[in-house]
LORO-719883 format. One line per field, with one value per residue: x negated, y negated, z of N, C-alpha, C, O, CB in turn. Coordinates in steps of 0.05 Angstrom, whole numbers. Glycine has a CB too. Layout:
# residues N
n_px: [X|...];
n_py: [Y|...];
n_pz: [Z|...];
ca_px: [X|...];
ca_py: [Y|...];
ca_pz: [Z|...];
c_px: [X|...];
c_py: [Y|...];
c_pz: [Z|...];
o_px: [X|...];
o_py: [Y|...];
o_pz: [Z|...];
cb_px: [X|...];
cb_py: [Y|...];
cb_pz: [Z|...];
END
This chain:
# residues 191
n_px: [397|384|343|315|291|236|236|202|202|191|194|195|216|272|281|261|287|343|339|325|364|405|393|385|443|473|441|452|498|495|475|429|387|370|315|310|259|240|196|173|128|87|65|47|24|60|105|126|151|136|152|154|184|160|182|154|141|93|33|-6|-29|-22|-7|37|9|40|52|5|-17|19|10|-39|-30|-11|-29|-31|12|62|76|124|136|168|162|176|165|139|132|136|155|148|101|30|4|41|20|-28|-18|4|-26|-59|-28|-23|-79|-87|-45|-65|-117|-112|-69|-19|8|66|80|97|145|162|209|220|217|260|222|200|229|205|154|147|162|118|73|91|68|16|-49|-60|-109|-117|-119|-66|-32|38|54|96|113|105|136|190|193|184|242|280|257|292|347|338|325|372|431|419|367|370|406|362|319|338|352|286|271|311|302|245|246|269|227|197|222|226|171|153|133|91|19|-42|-97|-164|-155|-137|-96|-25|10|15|16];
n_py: [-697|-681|-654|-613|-554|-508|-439|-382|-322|-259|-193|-128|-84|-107|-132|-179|-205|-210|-244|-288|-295|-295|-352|-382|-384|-402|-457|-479|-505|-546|-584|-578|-564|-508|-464|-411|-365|-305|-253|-269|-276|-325|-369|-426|-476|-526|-511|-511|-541|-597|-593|-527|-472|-410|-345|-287|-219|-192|-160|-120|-160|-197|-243|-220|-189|-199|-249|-278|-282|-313|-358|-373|-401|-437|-514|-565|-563|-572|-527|-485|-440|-375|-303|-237|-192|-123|-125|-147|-224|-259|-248|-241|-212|-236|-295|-291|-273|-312|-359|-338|-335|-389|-404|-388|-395|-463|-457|-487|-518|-553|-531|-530|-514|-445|-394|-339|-268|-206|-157|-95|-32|24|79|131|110|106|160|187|162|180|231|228|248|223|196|174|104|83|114|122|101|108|50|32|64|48|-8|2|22|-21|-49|-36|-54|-113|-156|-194|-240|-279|-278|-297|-345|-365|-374|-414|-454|-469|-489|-513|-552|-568|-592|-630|-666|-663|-690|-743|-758|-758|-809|-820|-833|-788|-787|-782|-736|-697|-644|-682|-658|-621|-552];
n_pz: [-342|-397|-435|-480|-449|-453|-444|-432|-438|-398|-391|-361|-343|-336|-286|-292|-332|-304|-261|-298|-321|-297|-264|-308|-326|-281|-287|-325|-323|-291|-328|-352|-409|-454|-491|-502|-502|-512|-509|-549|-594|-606|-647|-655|-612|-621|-624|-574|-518|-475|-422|-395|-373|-345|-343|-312|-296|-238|-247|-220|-179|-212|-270|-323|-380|-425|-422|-410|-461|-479|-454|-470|-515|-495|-493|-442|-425|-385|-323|-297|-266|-250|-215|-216|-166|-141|-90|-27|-31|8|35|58|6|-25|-25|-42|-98|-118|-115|-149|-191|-201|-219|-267|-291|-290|-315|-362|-370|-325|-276|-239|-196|-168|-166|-126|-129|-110|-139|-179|-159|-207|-204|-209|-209|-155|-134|-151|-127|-73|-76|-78|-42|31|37|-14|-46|-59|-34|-9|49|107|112|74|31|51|36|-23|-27|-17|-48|-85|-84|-107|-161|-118|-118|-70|-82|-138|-131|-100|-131|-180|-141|-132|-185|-203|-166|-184|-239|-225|-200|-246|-280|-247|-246|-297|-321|-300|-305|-306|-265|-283|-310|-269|-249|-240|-203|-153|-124];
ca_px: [379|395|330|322|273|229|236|189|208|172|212|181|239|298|284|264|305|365|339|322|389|422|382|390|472|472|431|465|528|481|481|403|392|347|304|297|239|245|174|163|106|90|41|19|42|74|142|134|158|124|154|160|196|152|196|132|132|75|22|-31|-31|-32|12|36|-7|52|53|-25|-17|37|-6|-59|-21|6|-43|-28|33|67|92|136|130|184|160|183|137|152|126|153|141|138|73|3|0|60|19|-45|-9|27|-49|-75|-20|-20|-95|-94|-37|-77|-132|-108|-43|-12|22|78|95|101|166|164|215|221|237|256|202|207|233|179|125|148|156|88|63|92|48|-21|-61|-62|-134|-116|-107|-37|-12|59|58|132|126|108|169|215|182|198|268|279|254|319|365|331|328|411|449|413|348|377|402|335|303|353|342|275|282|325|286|215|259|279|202|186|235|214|143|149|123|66|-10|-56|-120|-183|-144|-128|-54|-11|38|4|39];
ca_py: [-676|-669|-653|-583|-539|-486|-420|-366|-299|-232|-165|-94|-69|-125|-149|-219|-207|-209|-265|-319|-304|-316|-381|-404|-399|-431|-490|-495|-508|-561|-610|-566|-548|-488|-453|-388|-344|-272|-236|-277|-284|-353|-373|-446|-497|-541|-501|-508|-568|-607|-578|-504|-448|-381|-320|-268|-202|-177|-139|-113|-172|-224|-247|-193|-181|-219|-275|-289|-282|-332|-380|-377|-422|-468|-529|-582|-571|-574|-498|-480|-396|-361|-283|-212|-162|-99|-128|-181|-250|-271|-231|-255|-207|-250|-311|-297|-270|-335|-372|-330|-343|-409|-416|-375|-421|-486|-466|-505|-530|-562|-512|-550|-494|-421|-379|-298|-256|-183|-138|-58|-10|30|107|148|106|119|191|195|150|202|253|232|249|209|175|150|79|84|126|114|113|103|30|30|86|28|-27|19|26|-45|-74|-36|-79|-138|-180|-202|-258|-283|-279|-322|-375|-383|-385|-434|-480|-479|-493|-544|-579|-574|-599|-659|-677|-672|-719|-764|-760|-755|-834|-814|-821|-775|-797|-765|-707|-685|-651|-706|-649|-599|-538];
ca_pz: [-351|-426|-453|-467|-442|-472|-436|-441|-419|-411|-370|-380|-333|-331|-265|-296|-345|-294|-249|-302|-341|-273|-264|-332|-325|-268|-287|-351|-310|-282|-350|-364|-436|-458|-508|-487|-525|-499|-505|-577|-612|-609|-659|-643|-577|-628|-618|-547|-510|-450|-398|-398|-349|-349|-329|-307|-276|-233|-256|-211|-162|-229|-284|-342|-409|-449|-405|-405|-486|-489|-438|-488|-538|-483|-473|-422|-417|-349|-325|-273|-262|-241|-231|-203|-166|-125|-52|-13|-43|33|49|50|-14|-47|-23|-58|-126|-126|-111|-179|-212|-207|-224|-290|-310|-283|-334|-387|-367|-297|-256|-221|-178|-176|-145|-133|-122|-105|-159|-167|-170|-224|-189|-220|-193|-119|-135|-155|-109|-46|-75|-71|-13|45|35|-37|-39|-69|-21|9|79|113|108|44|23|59|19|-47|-31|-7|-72|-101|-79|-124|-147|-124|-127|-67|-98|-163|-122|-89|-156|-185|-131|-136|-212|-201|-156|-199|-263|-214|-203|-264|-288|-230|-256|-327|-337|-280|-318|-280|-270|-292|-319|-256|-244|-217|-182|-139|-119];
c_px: [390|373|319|291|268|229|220|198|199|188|201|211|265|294|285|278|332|366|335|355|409|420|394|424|481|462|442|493|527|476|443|407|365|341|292|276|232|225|170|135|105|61|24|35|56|98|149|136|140|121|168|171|178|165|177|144|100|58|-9|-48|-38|-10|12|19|3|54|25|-24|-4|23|-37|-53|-7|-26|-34|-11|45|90|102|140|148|179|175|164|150|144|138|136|133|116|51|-10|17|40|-11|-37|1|2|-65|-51|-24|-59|-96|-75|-45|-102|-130|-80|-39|7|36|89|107|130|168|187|218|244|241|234|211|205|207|152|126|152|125|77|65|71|12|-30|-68|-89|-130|-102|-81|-26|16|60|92|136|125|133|193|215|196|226|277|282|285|346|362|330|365|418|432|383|346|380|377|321|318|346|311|262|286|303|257|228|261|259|192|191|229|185|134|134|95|37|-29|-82|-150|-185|-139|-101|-50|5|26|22|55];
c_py: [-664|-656|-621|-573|-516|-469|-391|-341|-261|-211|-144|-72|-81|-137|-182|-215|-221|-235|-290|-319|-311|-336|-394|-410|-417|-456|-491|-505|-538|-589|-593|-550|-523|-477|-436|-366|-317|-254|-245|-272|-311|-357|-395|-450|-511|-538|-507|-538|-570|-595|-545|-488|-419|-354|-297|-237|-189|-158|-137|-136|-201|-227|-228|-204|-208|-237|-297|-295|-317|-357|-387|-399|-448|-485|-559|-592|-562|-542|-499|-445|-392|-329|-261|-192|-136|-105|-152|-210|-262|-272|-241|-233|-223|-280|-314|-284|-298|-361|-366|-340|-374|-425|-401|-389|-453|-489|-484|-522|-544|-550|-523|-529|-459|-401|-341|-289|-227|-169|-107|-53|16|67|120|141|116|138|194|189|176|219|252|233|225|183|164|129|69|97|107|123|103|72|18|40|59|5|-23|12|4|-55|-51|-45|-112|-128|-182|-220|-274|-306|-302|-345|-390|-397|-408|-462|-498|-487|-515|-579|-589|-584|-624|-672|-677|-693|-739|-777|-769|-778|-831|-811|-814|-784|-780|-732|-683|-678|-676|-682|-624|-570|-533];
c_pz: [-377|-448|-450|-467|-458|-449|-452|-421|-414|-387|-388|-367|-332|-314|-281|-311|-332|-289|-274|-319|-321|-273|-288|-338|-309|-268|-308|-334|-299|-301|-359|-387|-438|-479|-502|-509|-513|-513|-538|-577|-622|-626|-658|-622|-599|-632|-582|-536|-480|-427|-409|-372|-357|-330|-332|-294|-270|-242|-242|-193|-183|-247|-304|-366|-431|-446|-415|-439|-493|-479|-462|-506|-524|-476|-463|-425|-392|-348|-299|-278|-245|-244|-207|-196|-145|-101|-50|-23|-35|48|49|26|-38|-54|-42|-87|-130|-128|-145|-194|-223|-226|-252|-299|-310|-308|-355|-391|-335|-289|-243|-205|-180|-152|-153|-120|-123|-125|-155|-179|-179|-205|-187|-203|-162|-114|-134|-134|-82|-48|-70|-39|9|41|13|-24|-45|-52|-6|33|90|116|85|27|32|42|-15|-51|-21|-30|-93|-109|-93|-144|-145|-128|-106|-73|-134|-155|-109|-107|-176|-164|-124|-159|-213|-189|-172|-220|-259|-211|-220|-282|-277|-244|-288|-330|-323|-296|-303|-288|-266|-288|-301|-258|-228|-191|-175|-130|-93];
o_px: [402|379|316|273|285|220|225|199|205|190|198|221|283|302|302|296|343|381|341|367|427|439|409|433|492|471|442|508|546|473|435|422|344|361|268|284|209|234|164|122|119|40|0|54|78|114|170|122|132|101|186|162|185|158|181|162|86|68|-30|-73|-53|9|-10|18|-10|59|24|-31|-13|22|-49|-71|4|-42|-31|-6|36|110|91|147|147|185|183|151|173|148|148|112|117|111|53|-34|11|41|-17|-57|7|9|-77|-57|-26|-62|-118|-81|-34|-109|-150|-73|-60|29|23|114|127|130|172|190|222|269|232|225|226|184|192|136|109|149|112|70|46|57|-6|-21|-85|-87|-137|-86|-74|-1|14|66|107|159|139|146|211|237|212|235|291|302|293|360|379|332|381|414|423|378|328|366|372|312|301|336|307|238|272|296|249|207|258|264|171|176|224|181|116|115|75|30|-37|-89|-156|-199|-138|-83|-64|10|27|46|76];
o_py: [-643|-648|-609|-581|-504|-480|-382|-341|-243|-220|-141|-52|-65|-160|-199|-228|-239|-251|-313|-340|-328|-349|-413|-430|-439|-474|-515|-515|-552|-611|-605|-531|-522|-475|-436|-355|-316|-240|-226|-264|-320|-347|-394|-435|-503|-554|-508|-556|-551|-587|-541|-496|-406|-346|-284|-242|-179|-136|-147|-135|-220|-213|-217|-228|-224|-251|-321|-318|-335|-377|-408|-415|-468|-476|-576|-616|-543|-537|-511|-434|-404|-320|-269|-179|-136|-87|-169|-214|-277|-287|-260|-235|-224|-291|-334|-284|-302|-381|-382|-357|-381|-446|-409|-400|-468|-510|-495|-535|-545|-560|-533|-529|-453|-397|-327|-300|-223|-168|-94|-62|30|76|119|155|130|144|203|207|189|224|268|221|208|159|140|128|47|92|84|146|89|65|0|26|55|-3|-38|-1|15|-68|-60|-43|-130|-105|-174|-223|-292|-330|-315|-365|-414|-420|-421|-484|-521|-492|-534|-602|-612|-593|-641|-695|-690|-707|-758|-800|-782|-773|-839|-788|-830|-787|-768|-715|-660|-693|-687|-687|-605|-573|-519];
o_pz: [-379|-470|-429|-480|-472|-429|-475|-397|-430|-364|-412|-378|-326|-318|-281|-301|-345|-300|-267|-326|-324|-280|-288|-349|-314|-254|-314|-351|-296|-290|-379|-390|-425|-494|-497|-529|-504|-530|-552|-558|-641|-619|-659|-613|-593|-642|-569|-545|-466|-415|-426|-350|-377|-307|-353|-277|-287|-245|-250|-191|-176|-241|-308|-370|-444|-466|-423|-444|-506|-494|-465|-512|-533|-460|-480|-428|-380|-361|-281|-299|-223|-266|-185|-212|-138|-85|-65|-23|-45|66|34|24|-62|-76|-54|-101|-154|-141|-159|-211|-247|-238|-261|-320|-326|-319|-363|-411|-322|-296|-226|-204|-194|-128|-173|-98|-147|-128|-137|-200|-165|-197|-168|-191|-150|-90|-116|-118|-74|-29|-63|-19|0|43|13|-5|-36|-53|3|40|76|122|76|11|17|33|-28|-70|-5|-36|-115|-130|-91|-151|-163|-152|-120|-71|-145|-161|-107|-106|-189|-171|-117|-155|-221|-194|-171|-228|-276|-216|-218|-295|-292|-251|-298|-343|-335|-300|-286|-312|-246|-276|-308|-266|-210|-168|-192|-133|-94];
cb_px: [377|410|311|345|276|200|260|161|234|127|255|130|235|321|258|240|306|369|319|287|402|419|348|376|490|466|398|472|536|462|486|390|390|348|294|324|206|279|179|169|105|94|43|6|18|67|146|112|194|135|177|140|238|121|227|110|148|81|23|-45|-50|-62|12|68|7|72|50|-55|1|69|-17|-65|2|34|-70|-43|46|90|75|166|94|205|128|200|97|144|89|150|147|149|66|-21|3|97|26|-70|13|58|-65|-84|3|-4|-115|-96|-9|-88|-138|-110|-20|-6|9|99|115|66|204|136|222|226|226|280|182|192|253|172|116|165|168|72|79|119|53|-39|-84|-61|-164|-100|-121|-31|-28|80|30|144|123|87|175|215|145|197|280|259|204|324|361|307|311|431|482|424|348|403|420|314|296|380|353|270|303|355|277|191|284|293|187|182|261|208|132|175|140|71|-25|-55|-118|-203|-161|-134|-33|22|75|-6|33];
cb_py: [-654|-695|-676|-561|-534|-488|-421|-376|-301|-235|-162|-75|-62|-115|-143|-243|-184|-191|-262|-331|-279|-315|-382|-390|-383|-430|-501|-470|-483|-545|-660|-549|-575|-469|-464|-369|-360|-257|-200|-307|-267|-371|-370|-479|-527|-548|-453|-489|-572|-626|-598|-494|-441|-382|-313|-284|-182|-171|-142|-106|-159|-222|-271|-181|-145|-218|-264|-261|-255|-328|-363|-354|-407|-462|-531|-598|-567|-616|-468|-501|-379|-370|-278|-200|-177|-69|-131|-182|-264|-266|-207|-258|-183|-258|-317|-291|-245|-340|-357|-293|-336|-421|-418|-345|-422|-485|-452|-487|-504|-588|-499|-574|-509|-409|-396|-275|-265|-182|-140|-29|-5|15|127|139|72|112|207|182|120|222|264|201|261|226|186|157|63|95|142|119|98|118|16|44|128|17|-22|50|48|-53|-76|-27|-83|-154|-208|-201|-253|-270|-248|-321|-379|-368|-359|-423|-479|-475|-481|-538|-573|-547|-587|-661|-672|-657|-722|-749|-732|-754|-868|-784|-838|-739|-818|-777|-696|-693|-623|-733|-645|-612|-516];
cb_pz: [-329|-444|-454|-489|-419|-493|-430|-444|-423|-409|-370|-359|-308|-325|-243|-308|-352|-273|-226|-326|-364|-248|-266|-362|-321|-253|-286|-384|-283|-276|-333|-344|-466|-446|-519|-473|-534|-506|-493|-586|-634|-576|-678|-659|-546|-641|-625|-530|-506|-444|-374|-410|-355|-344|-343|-286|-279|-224|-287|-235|-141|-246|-291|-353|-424|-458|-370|-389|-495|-478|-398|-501|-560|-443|-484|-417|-434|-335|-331|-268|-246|-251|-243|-217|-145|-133|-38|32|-52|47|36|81|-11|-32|3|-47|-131|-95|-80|-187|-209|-176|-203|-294|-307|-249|-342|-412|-373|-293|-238|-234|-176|-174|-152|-116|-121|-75|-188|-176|-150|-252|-204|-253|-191|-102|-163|-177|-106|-44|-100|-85|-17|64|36|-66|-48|-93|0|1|104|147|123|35|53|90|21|-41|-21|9|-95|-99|-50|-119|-166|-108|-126|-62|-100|-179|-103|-77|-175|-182|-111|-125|-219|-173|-125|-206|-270|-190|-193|-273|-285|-202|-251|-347|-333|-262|-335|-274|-256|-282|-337|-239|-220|-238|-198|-115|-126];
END
C-alpha cells in the first residue's frame, strides 16, 4: 500500500479533526501514504486522486456544507466517509444518516462505505437545548441529557481504532478491486 491517498477533511469542532488524525497515524505506521486537504478549496477533481477518504461531521441528519462543496468537484471517484455526529452511530438514527450519506456521495461518485462515530456536543447547545419547553421538538428529556453527556467522552481512542480498522479494511478492497470493470456503470463495491 504505497500509493498515496487524497484525504479530505472538514471539523467545525475538532471532533473529526481528532479521529482522522488518529486514523491517519495509525495507518501511516501501516506502509499508507496521504494527502491530507483540511477544509481547502479545491478548485477542479484533477488534484484529487481515485480513491479518496472523506473526514465529515454531521449536520442535521446529513453530511456538512464543506463536505457537500468538496463532493461537488469529486466525479467517479471511489469515497470511503469517515464522519462524527452527536447521537449514537449504532441507532436507527446513525443507520439512516449513514443511508443519506452514502447516497449524496453515490450521486456522482461510488461510495465504498460509510463509518460514524459519536462526537461531543458542543456545551452551549445542551444548555439551550434543557431550556425549551417540553413539547418543542428539541427538547432534552433525561435520555436525551445522558445522550449529551455521553457524546463527551468522544470520540477516544476506542472510537479511532474502530475507524482505522474500518479504513484499513475499505483501502484493502479497494486494492483488491482496483483492476475490477463495473458493468453498466454500476458501483462494483456496495456498502
Amino acid at each position: 500500500m504505497n500509493d498515496k491517498i487524497f484525504v479530505y477533511l472538514s471539523s467545525l469542532t475538532g471532533n473529526t479533526e481528532k479521529l482522522a488524525k488518529g486514523v491517519l497515524e495509525n495507518l501511516s505506521r501501516k506502509n499508507c501514504s496521504f494527502s491530507l486537504h483540511d477544509n481547502e478549496f479545491i478548485t477542479s477533481s484533477g488534484e484529487i486522486g481515485e480513491l479518496v477518504i472523506l473526514f465529515f461531521w454531521c449536520r442535521r441528519g446529513n453530511i456538512d456544507s464543506a463536505s457537500r462543496v468538496f463532493l461537488e468537484h469529486c466525479k467517479n471517484k471511489k469515497i470511503i466517509a469517515v464522519g462524527t455526529m452527536g447521537g449514537y452511530p449504532d441507532s436507527e438514527y446513525g443507520s439512516k444518516v449513514k443511508d443519506v450519506v452514502f447516497q449524496v456521495i453515490s450521486e456522482n461518485n461510488i461510495c465504498m462505505g460509510v463509518f460514524l462515530s459519536q462526537g461531543k456536543i458542543d456545551i452551549q447547545r445542551t444548555e439551550y437545548r434543557k431550556t425549551l419547553p417540553p413539547e418543542h421538538p428539541h427538547y432534552l428529556d433525561e435520555e436525551g441529557i445522558r445522550r449529551h453527556e455521553e457524546s463527551q467522552k468522544h470520540p477516544d481512542q476506542t472510537d479511532i481504532e474502530r475507524a482505522g480498522t474500518f479504513l484499513e479494511k475499505k483501502i484493502m478492497e479497494y486494492k483488491a478491486v482496483s483492476e475490477v470493470i463495473c458493468v453498466d456503470r454500476e458501483p462494483c463495491i456496495k456498502k
